[in-house]
C-alpha positions as semicolon CSV with decimal commas, in nm:
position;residue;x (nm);y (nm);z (nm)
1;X;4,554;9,318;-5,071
2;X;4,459;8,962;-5,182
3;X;4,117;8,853;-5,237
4;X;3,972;8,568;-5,035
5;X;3,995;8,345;-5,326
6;X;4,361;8,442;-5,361
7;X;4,421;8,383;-4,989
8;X;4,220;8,037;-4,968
9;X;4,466;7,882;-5,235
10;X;4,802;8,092;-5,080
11;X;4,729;7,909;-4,734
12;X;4,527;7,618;-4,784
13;X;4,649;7,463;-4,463
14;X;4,443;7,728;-4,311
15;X;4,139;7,595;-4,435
16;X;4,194;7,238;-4,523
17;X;4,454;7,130;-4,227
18;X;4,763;6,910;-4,395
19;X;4,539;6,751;-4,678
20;X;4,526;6,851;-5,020
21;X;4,227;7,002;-5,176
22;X;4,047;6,704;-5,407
23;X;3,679;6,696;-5,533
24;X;3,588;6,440;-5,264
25;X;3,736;6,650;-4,989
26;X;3,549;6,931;-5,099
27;X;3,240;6,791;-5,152
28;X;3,225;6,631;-4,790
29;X;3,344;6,941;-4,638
30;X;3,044;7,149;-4,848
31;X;2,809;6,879;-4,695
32;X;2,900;6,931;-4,289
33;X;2,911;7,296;-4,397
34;X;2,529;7,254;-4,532
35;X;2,440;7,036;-4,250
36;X;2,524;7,306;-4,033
37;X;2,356;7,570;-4,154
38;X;2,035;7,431;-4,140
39;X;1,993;7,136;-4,447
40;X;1,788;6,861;-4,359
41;X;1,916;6,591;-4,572
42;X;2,235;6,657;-4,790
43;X;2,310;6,421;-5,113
44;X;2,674;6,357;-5,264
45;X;2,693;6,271;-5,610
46;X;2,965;6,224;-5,849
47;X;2,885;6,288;-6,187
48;X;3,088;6,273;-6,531
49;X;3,336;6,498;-6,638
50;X;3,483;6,575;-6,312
51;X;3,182;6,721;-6,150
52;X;3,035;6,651;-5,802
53;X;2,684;6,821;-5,668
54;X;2,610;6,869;-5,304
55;X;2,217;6,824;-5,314
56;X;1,999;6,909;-5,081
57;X;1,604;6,942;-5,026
58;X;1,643;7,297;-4,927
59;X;1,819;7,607;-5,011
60;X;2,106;7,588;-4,719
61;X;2,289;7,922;-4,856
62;X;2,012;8,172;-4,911
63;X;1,888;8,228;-4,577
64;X;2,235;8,318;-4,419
65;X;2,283;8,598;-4,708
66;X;2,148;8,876;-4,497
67;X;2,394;9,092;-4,309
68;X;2,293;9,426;-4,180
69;X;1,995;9,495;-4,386
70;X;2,234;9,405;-4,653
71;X;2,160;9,096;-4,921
72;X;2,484;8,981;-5,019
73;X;2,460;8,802;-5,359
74;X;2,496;8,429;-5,430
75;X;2,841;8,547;-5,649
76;X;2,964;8,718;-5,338
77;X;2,899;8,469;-5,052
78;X;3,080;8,183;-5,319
79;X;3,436;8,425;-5,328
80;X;3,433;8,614;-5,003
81;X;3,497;8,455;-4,638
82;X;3,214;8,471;-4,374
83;X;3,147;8,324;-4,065
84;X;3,027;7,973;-4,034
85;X;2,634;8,091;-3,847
86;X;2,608;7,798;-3,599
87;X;2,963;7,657;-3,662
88;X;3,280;7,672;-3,405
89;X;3,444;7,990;-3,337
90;X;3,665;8,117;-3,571
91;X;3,461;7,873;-3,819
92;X;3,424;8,011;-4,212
93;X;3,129;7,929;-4,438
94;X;3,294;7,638;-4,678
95;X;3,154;7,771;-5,019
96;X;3,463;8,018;-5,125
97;X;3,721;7,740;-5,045
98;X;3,517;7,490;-5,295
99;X;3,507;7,829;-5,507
100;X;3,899;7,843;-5,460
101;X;4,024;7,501;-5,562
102;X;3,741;7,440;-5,864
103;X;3,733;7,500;-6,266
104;X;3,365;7,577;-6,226
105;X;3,095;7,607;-5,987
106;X;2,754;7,654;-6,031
107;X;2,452;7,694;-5,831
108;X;2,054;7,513;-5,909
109;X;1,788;7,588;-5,669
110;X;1,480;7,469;-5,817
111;X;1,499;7,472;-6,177
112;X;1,721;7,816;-6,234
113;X;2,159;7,804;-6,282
114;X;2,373;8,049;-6,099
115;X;2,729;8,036;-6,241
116;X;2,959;8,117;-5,977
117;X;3,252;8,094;-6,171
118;X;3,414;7,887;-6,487
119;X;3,108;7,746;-6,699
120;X;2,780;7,596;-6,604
121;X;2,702;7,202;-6,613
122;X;2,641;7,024;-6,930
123;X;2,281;6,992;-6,966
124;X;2,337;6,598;-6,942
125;X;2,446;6,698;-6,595
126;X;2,180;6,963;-6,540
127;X;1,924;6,709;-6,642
128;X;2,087;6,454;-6,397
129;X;2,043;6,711;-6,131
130;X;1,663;6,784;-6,255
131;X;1,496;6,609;-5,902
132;X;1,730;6,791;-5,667
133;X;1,546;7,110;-5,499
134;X;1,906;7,278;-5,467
135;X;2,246;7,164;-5,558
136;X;2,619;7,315;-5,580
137;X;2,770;7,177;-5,882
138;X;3,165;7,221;-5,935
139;X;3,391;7,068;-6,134
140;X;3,769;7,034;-5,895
């Protein structure tokens, strides 16, 4: 059986419509997806290398982790499908499919790195990213 990841980049139609997957896409996508779970005020930036953070003022991911007296890990709700809480029917959160078609993700919230997968930011780009409260950082 394939893994999400695995089936995001088999049928990317599915997820992305007839468009093909590009940092810019992805980015804008992570921001409605962060809008709708509950962010405030969302932030694109484009930084060097090929990376792009989705800032925010507040954590957007963390509070949707809980299923069934279950916390499901940062890692786990960046490479496994779930529903979209508050989106359209049918509607999956966006973070695996920005998981799917990057070299590297990685996740700040406040001043600590999650690496999701690949490697994490330079620290020229961490320190760019110092005055966000939470960010998803990936590199497409």
């Amino acid at each position: 059986m394939p893994t999400s990841l695995e089936q995001i980049r088999k049928h990317p139609q599915l997820y992305l419509g007839d468009v093909e997957p590009n940092g810019f896409l992805l980015a804008a996508r992570l921001a409605e997806s962060a809008l709708i779970a509950g962010a405030l005020l969302v932030e694109l930036r484009v930084l060097d290398a090929g990376w792009i953070a989705v800032c925010s003022e507040s954590d957007w991911i963390t509070p949707h982790a809980q299923k069934d007296r279950e916390v499901i890990s940062m890692q786990r709700l960046f490479i496994g499908l779930r529903p979209q809480l508050g989106g359209r029917p049918n509607e999956v959160r966006f973070e695996p499919i920005v998981t799917a078609f990057s070299r590297s993700v990685a996740v700040k919230s406040n001043a600590h790195w999650t690496l999701i997968a690949g490697d994490l930011p330079s620290k020229e780009i961490q320190d760019t990213l110092a005055n966000c409260k939470f960010a998803v950082a990936f590199q497409s």
